[in-house]
C-alpha positions in Angstrom: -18.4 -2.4 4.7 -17.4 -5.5 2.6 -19.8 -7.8 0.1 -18.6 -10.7 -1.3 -20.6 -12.9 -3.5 -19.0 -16.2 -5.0 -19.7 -18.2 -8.2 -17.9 -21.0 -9.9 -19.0 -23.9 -8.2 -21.1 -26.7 -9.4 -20.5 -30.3 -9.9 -17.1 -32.1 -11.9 -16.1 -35.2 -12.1 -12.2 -36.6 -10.4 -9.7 -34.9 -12.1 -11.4 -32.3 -13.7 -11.1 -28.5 -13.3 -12.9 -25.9 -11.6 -12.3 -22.2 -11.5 -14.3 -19.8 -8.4 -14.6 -15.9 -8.4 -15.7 -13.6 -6.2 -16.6 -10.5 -6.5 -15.8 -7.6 -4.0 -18.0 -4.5 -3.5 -18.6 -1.9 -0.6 -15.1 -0.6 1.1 -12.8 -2.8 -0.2 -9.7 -0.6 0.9 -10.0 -2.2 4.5 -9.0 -5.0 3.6 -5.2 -6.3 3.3 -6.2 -9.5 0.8 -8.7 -12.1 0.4 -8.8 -16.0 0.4 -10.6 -19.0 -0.2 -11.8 -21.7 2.4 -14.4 -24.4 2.1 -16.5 -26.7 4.6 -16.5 -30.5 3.6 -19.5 -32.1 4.6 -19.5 -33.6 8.6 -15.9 -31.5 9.0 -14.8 -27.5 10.4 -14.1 -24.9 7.7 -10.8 -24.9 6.4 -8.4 -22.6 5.3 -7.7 -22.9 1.3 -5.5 -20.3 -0.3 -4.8 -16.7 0.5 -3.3 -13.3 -1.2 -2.5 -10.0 0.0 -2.7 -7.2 -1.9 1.0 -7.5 -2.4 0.5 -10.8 -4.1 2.0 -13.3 -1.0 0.1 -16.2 -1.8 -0.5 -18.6 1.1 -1.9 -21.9 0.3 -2.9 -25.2 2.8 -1.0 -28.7 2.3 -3.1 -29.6 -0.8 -3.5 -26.0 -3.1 0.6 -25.9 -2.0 1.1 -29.4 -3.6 0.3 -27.1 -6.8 -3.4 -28.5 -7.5 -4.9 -25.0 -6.6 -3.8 -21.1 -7.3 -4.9 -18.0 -6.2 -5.0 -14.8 -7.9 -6.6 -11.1 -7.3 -7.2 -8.9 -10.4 -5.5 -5.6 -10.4 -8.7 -3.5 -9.2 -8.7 -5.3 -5.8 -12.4 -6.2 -6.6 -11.8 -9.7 -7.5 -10.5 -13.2 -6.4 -10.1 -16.4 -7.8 -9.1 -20.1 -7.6 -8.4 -22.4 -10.4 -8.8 -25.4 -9.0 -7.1 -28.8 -11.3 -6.8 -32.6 -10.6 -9.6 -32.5 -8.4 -10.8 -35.2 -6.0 -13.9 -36.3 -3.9 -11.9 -35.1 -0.8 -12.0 -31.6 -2.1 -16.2 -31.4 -2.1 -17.4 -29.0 0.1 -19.0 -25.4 0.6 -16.5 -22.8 -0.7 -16.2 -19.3 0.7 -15.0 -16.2 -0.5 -12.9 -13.9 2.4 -11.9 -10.7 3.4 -8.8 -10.2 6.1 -8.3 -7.1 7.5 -5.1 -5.7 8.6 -4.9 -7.0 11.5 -5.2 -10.5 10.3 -8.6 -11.4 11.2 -10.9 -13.1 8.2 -13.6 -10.3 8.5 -15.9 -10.4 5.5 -17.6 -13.6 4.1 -19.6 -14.6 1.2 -22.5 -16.8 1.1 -20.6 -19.9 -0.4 -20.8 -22.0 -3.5 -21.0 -25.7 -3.7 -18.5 -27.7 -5.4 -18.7 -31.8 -5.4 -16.5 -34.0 -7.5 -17.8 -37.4 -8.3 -15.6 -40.4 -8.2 
């Protein structure tokens, strides 16, 4: 199986910069990539950025407006997300996830919390 443990988060001010990792242990070949989404307080988790091993990117309306980027290191054990001009909006619970090939999110880390102050 899959662990994934994030770290990165932590509190910035509006329009400041913010860069999450997580690290990937256990049976990482079942995966196909890994992605990012976060909980905002009082709202559903969302999806935030994804990358196949390939190195498609897939981001939501806000990381595609070029504020947020994705990138796996070349052992497959890591992902990240540089985060820049960040807002309030953005606060929330981020996770760390594992898809499968069959597209299902699978694997899940615990989450780190980010909040921007206005």
């Amino acid at each position: 199986q899959v662990q994934l443990v994030e770290s990165g988060g932590g509190l910035v001010q509006a329009g400041g910069s913010l860069r999450l990792s997580c690290a990937a242990s256990g049976r990482t070949s079942s995966m196909r990539g890994m992605g990012w989404f976060r909980r905002p307080p009082g709202r559903a988790r969302e999806f935030v950025a994804g990358m196949k091993w390939s190195g498609e990117a897939t981001y939501s309306r806000d990381s595609e407006k070029g504020r947020f980027t994705i990138s796996i290191d070349n052992s497959k054990t890591s992902v990240y997300l540089q985060m820049n001009s960040l807002k309030p909006e953005d606060t929330a619970v981020y996770y760390c996830a594992g898809q499968i090939p069959d597209g299902t999110w699978r694997y899940w880390g615990q989450g780190t919390q980010v909040t921007v102050s206005s």
